[in-house]
N, C-alpha and C positions, 0 to 999 in steps of 0.2 A: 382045314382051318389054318394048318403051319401056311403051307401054301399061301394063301390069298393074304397073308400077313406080309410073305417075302415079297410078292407083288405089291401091294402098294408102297413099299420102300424103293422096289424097282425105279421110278421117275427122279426119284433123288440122282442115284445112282448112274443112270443113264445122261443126263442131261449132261452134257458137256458144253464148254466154252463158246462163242461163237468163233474166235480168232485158232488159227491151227498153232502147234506149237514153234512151228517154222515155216517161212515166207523167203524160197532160194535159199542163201547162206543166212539168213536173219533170223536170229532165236526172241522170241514172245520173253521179253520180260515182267510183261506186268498186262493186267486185261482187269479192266472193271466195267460195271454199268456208265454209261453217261447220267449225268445229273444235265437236264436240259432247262435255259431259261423260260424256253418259248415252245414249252410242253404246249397248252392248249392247240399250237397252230401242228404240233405234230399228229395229237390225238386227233384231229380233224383229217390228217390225212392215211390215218389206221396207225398207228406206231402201235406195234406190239412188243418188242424190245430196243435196246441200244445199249452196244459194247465198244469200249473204245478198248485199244490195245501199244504197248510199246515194243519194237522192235530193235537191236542191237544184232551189230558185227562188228568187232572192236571199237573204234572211237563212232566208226557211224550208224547212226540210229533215224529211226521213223516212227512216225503214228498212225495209228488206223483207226476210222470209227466205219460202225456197221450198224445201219438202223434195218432190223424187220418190219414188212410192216407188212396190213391185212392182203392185200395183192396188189398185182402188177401194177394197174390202173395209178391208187394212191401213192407207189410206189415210182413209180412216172410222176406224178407233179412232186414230189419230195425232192426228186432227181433235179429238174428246173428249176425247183427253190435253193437248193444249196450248191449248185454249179458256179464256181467262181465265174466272176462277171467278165473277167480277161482271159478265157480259157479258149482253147479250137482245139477241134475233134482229136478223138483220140483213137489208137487203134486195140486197146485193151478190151472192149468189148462193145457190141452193134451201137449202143449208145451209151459213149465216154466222151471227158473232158479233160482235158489237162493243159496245168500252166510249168512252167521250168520245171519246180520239186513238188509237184502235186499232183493227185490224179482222183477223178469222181468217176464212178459207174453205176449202172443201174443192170443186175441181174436179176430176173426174177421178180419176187416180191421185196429184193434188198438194195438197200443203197449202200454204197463202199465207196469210204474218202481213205486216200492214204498222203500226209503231210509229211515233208521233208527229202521223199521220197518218192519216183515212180515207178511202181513195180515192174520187172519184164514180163509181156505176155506168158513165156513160158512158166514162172513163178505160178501163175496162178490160177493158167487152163494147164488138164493132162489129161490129153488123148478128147479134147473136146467136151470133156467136164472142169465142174468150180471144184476142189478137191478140199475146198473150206470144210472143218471135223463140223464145227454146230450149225450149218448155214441144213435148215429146210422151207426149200425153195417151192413156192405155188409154179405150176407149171403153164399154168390158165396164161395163154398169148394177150398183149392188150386187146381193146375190142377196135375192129376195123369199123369205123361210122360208114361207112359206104357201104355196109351190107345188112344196116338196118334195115326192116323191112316191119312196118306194121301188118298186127295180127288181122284176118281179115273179116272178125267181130267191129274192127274200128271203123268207123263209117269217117269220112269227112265230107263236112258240108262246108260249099263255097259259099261264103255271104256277099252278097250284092247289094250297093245302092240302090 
């Protein structure tokens, strides 16, 4: 009984931040929830959480927002929807965007904005992982349409003139 009592405190306990506490030399000042205007059109694309974050190294600082969301898929049109409209590719991951002091990615089932600043590749992969403390990432690849293939229960029928 003690048991199964410390366990369900466990998820309290566990749940950590989304933002790590350092990004390179940049120390996490501050990390809360986003309050979003335009909640409906996120829920439509699975938003299961959103954290935004401040970063600071003496006078220079950065922000981050990180939306989870249900998987890749949604996670990909979230990615399109808030890519700045002046951005070219980026090299921070397979699909990034960045303009001067900004950079958007899509990891995963997560989208990562970071304003003010853009982070160095090695900041943020190590050794070929995302090394974010609260990022849990669906692994499920987007879906290739060229390899759709109806079951072959599905009959199609050509209709003629």
């Amino acid at each position: 009984m003690k048991l199964s009592a410390a366990l369900l405190c466990l998820p309290g306990v566990i749940h950590a931040a989304m933002w790590p506490d350092t990004i390179g030399a940049f120390k996490r000042v501050s990390a809360a929830p986003i309050q979003l205007s335009d909640r409906p059109i996120w829920d439509e694309y699975g938003l299961r959480e959103a954290e935004g974050a401040r970063y600071e190294n003496g006078s220079a600082t950065f922000t981050a927002a990180g939306y989870r969301l249900q998987d890749p898929t949604g996670a990909m049109a979230a990615f399109q929807w808030q890519r700045p409209a002046k951005s070219t590719a980026s090299t921070l991951a397979p699909l990034a965007a960045e303009t001067s002091d900004s950079a958007t990615l899509l990891h995963g089932n997560y989208v990562l904005s970071f304003d003010g600043r853009k982070p160095e590749p090695a900041e943020l992969w190590h050794a070929g992982q995302f090394p974010m403390v609260g990022f849990r990432v669906r692994a499920a690849s987007l879906p290739d349409l060229g390899e759709l293939h109806a079951p072959a229960s599905i009959q199609v029928r050509v209709l003629r003139d």
